[in-house]
Legacy VTK file of the C-alpha trace (Angstrom):
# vtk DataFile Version 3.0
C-alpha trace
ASCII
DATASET POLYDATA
POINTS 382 float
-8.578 5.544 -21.741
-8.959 1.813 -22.103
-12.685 0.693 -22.579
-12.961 -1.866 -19.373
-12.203 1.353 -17.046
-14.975 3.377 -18.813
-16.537 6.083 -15.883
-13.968 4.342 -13.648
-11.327 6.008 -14.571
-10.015 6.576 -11.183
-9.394 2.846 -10.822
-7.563 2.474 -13.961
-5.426 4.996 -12.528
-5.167 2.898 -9.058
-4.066 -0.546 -11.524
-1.418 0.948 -12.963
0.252 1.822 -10.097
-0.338 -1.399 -8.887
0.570 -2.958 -12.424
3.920 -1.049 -12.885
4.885 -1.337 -9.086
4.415 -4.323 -9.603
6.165 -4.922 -12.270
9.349 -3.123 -11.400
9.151 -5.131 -7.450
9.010 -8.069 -8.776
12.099 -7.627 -11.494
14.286 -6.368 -9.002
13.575 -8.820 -5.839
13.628 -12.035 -8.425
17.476 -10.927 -9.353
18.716 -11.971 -6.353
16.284 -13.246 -4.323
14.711 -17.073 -5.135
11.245 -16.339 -4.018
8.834 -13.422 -3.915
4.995 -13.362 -2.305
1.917 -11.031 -3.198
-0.902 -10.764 -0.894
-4.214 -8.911 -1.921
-6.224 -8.589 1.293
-9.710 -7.639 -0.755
-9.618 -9.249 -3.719
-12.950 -9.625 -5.245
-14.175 -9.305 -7.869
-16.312 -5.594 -7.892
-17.521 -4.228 -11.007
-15.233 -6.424 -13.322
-16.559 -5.519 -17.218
-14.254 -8.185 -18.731
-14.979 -11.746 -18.905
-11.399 -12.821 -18.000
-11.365 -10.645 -14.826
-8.397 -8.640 -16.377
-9.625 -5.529 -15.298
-9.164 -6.697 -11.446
-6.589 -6.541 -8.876
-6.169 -10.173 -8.709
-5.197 -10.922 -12.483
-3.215 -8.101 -12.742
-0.929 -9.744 -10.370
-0.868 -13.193 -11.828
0.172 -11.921 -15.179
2.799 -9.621 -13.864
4.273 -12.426 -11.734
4.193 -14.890 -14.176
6.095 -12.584 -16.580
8.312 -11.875 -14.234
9.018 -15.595 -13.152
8.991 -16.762 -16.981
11.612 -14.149 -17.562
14.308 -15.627 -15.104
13.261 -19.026 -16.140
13.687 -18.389 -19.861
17.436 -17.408 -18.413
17.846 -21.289 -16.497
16.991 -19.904 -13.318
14.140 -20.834 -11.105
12.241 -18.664 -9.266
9.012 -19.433 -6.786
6.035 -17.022 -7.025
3.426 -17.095 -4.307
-0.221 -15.427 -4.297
-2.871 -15.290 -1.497
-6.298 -14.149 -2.696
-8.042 -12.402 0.227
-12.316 -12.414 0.268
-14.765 -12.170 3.010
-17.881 -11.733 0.298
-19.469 -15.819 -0.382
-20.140 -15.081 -4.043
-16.704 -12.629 -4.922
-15.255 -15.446 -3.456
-17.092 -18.234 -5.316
-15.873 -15.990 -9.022
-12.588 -15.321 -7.229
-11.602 -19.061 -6.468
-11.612 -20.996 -9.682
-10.640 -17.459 -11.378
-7.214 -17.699 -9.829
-6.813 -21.529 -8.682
-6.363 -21.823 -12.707
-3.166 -20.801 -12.424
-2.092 -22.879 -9.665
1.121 -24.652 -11.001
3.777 -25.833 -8.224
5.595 -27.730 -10.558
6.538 -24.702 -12.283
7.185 -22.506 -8.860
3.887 -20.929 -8.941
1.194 -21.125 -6.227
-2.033 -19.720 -5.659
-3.494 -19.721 -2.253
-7.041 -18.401 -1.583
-9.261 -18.033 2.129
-12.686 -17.189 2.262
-13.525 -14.842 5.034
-12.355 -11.409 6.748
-8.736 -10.008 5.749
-7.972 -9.569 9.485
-8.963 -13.114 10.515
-6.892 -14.141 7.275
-3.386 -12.466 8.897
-1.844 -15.643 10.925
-2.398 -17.891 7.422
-0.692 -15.023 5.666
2.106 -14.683 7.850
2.696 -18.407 7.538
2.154 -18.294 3.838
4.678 -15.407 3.467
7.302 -17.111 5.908
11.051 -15.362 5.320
10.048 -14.453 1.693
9.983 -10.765 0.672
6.139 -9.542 0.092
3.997 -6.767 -1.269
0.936 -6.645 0.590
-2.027 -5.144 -1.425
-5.165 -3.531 0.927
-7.830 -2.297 -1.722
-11.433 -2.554 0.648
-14.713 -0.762 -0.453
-14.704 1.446 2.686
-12.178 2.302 5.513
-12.492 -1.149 7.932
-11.286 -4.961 7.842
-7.987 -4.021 8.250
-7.268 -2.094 11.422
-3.618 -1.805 11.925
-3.381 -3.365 15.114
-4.546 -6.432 13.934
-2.618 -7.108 10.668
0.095 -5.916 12.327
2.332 -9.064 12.001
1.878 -8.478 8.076
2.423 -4.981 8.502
5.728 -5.737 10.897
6.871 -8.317 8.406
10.597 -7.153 7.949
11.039 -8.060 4.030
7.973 -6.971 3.273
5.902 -3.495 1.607
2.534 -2.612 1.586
0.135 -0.516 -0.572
-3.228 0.677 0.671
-6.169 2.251 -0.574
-7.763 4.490 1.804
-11.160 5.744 -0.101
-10.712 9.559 0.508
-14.171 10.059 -1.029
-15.807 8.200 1.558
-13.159 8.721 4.753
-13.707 12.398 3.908
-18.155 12.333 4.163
-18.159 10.282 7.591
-15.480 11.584 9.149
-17.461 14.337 10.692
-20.453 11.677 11.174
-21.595 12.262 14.591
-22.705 8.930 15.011
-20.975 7.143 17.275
-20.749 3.905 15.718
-19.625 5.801 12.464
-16.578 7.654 15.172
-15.458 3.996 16.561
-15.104 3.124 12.892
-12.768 4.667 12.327
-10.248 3.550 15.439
-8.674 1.034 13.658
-6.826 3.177 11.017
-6.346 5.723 13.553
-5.126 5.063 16.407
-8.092 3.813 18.534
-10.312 5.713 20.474
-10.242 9.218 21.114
-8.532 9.958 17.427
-10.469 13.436 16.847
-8.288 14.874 19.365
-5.565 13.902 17.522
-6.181 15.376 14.375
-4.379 18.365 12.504
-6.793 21.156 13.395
-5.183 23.031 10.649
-6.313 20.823 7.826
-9.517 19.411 5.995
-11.467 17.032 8.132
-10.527 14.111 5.210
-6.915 15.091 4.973
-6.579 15.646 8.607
-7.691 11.694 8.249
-5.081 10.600 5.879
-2.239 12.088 7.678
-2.932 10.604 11.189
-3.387 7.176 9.241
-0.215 7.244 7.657
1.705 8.306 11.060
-0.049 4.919 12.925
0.238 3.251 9.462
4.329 4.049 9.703
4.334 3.446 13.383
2.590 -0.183 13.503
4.570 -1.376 10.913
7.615 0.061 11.437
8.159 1.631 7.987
11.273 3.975 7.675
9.115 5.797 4.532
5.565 6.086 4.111
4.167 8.212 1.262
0.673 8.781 -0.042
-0.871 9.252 -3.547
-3.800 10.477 -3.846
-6.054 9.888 -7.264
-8.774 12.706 -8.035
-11.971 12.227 -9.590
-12.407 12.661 -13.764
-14.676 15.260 -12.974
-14.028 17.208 -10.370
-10.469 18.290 -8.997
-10.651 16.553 -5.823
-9.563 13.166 -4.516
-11.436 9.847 -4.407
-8.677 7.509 -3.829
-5.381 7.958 -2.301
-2.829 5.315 -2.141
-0.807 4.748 0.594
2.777 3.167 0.099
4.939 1.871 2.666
8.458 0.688 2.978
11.824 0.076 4.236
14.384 0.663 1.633
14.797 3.932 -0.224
14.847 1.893 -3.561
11.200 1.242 -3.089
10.432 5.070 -2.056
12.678 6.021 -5.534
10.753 3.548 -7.291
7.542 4.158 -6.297
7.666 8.230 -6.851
8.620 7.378 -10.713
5.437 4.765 -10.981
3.215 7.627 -9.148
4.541 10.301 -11.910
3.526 8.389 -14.739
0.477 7.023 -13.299
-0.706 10.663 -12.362
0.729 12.461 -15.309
-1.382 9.489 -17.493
-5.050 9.515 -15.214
-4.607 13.828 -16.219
-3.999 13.466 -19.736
-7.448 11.350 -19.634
-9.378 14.093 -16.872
-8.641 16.653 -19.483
-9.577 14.681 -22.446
-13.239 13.818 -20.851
-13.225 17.145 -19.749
-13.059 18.063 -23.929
-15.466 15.911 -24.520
-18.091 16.702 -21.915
-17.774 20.507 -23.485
-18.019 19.486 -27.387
-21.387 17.347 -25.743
-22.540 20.309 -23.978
-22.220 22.905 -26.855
-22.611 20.482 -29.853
-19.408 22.552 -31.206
-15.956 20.211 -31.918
-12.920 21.314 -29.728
-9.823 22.691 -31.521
-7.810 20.929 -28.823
-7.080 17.686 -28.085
-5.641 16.479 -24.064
-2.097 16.263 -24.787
-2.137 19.680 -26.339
-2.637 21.543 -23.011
-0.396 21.582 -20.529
-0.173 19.057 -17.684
-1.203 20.151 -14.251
0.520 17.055 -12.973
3.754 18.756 -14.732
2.789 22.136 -13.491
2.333 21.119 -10.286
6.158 19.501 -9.922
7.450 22.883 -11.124
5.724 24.067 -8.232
6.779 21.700 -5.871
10.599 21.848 -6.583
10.533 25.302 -6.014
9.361 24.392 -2.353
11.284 21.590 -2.011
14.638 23.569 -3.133
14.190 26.120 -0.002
13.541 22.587 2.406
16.955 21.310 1.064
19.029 24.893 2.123
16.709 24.557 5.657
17.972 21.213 5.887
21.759 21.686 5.328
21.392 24.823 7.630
19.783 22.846 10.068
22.862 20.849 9.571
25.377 22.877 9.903
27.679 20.473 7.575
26.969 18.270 4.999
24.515 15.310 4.140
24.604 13.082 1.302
22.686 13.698 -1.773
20.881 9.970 -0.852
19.977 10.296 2.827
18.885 14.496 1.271
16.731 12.985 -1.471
15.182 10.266 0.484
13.413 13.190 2.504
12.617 14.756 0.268
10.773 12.538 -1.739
9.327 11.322 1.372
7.836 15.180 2.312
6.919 15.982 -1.367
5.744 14.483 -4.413
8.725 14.394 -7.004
11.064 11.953 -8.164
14.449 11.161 -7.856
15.304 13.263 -11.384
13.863 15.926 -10.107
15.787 16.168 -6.799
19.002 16.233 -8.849
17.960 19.022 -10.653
16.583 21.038 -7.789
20.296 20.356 -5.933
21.913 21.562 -9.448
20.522 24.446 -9.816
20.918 25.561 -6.327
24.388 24.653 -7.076
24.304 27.300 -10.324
22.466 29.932 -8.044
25.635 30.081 -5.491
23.670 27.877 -2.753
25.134 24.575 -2.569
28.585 23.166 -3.645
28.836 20.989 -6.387
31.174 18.014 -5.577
30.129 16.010 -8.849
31.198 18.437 -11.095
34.836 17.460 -10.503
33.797 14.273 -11.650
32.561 15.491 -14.622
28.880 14.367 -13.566
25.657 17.439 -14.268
23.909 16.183 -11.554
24.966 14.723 -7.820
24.485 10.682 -7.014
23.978 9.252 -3.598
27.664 9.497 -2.082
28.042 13.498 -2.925
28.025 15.402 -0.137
25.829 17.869 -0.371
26.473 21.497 1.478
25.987 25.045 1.922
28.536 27.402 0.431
30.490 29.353 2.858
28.804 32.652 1.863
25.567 31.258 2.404
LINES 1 383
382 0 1 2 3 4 5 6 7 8 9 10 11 12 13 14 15 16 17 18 19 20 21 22 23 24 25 26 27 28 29 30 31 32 33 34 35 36 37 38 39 40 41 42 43 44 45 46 47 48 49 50 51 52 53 54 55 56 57 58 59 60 61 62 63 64 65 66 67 68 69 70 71 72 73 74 75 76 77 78 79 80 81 82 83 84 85 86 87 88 89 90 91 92 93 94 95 96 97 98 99 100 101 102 103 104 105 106 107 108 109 110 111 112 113 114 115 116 117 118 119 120 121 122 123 124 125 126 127 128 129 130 131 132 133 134 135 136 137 138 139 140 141 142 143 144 145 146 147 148 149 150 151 152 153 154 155 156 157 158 159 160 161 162 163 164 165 166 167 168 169 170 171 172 173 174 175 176 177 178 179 180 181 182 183 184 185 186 187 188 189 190 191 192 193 194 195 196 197 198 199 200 201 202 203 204 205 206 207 208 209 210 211 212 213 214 215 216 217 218 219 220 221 222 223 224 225 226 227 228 229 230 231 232 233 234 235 236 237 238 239 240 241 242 243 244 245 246 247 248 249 250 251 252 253 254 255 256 257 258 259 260 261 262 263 264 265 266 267 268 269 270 271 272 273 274 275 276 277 278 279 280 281 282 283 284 285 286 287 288 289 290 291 292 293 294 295 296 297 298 299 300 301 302 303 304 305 306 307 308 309 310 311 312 313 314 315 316 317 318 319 320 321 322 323 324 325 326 327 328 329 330 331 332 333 334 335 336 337 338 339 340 341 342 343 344 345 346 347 348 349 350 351 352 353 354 355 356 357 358 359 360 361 362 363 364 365 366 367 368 369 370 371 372 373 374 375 376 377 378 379 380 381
């Protein structure tokens, strides 16, 4: 655990999926596209401990883009980067604006655009801003309005273009059952509008039941062929207080993403369970024997878990069938349904393959594991 994230662990946890998303976006678009836009609809800054505001949203951006850009430039290549700094709050704003104009440089392909005021009234600037360009649009608010779907949809709709959100489970999940009216038609615009409780999943938690209609009119407004959701528990306690929702067009993103949320999660446990050993040695004054990394992972355990699920959903799915998919269009559901990576959907198919379920068309290319083109299928006996 890094000292600026001190008791906010939960949002060093939400940075580095934004830093190594990021990161990895940015990389891959630059190769073979010219130009590449970021858009952080709430920037800030909120409860920023370090005096160069690298602890926030907004500089964690500007020095993954300009790494990114000085890369292909150090290889002759020129690249534009483009950022638009999002902030309703007069004195965020007022840090926020000279914080990031700094870095303003167009004679070196790098701009830095900034607009005071609401992140909705902010979306025909944006969409101007963003033009043909491929962009990552980044939604972190303090609460759950300011960006109902319906009216960032042109962002949302944006063909080349992603977007991460942070809905804040912790609070969705208290005020969802608010009886308040007000507190009900607050909700509309990340649900669907009016009349949303009778669209719920009766089956689930009031705040999950949330999440999952907002991701189904999250996919829906935008158009997304894959939204997925993360969600980020407390230090304390094993329940959620943020959970970030990705969406996306291309199955490179979904792949990529999945890895970045594996190694984000598998990190923020490593440092629950290591406060957790430290809260006891306060408590009883005794030193632990163990330290984090020598118990085991729930993140880890829980994948184990998952696979063994998401092996029976691949036989229902080539049942379902009746022939054979590839391993690609297979593993881009699954992924999508559960939370695992691309590694460990090639495993999964493998060792159905060594139980007697599935064929195994790569071994005859010498290959352990299956890549998009095999065609993945139920053996006869099966």
């Amino acid at each position: 655990m890094s000292e600026p994230y001190k008791n906010r662990e939960q949002t060093e946890a939400k940075h580095f999926i934004l830093k190594r998303y990021l990161q990895v976006l940015a990389y891959k678009i630059l190769s073979f596209q010219d130009e590449l836009v970021f858009i952080d609809g709430f920037s800030g800054p909120w409860k920023s401990t370090t005096e160069d505001f690298g602890d926030t949203s907004f500089m964690i951006a500007i020095r993954v883009l300009q790494e990114a850009q000085e890369h292909y430039r150090s290889k002759g290549q020129r690249k534009t980067v483009k950022c638009l700094f999002v902030e309703k709050d007069a004195d965020a704003f007022a840090k926020l604006d000279p914080a990031v104009k700094y870095y303003h440089d167009p004679g070196r392909g790098f701009h830095v655009a900034t607009f005071c005021g609401p992140f909705e009234d902010s979306v025909p600037f944006a969409k101007s801003y963003i033009s043909t360009s491929f962009s990552l649009t980044f939604i972190d608010p303090t609460g759950w309005t300011g960006f109902a779907y319906d009216k960032i949809k042109p962002l949302l709709q944006h063909s080349r273009g992603e977007v991460l959100i942070n809905l804040m489970y912790d609070f969705i999940n208290r005020f969802t059952t608010d009886p308040r009216p007000h507190i009900e038609q607050s909700f509309d615009g990340i649900l669907g509008g009016a009349g949303w409780k009778e669209r719920l999943d009766t089956v689930l938690p009031p705040g999950d039941a949330v999440l999952k209609l907002s991701v189904k009119e999250l996919k829906a407004s935008g158009g997304f062929q894959y939204v997925v959701k993360t969600a980020i528990d407390k230090v304390t306690a094993d329940r959620p207080h943020f959970c970030l929702v990705y969406g996306t067009r291309n199955s490179k993103g979904l792949r990529a993403f999945r890895q970045v949320e594996w190694d984000a999660l598998r990190k923020h446990q490593t440092t629950r369970q290591q406060i957790s050993i430290e809260n006891a040695e306060a408590k009883s004054n005794q030193p632990s024997f163990f330290d984090a990394t020598d118990l085991p992972n729930a993140i880890e355990l829980e994948v184990l878990e998952t696979m063994k699920v998401a092996k029976a959903a691949v036989v229902e799915k080539l049942g379902l069938n009746g022939s054979s998919l590839p391993f690609g269009k297979v593993c881009d559901e699954i992924l999508q349904e559960f939370r695992l990576r691309e590694t460990n959907v090639k495993t999964l198919c493998k060792e159905l393959a060594d139980e007697g379920f599935l064929e195994s068309p790569w071994k005859s290319s010498n290959r352990q594991k299956p890549n998009d083109a095999d065609l993945l299928s139920l053996r006869s006996s099966q």
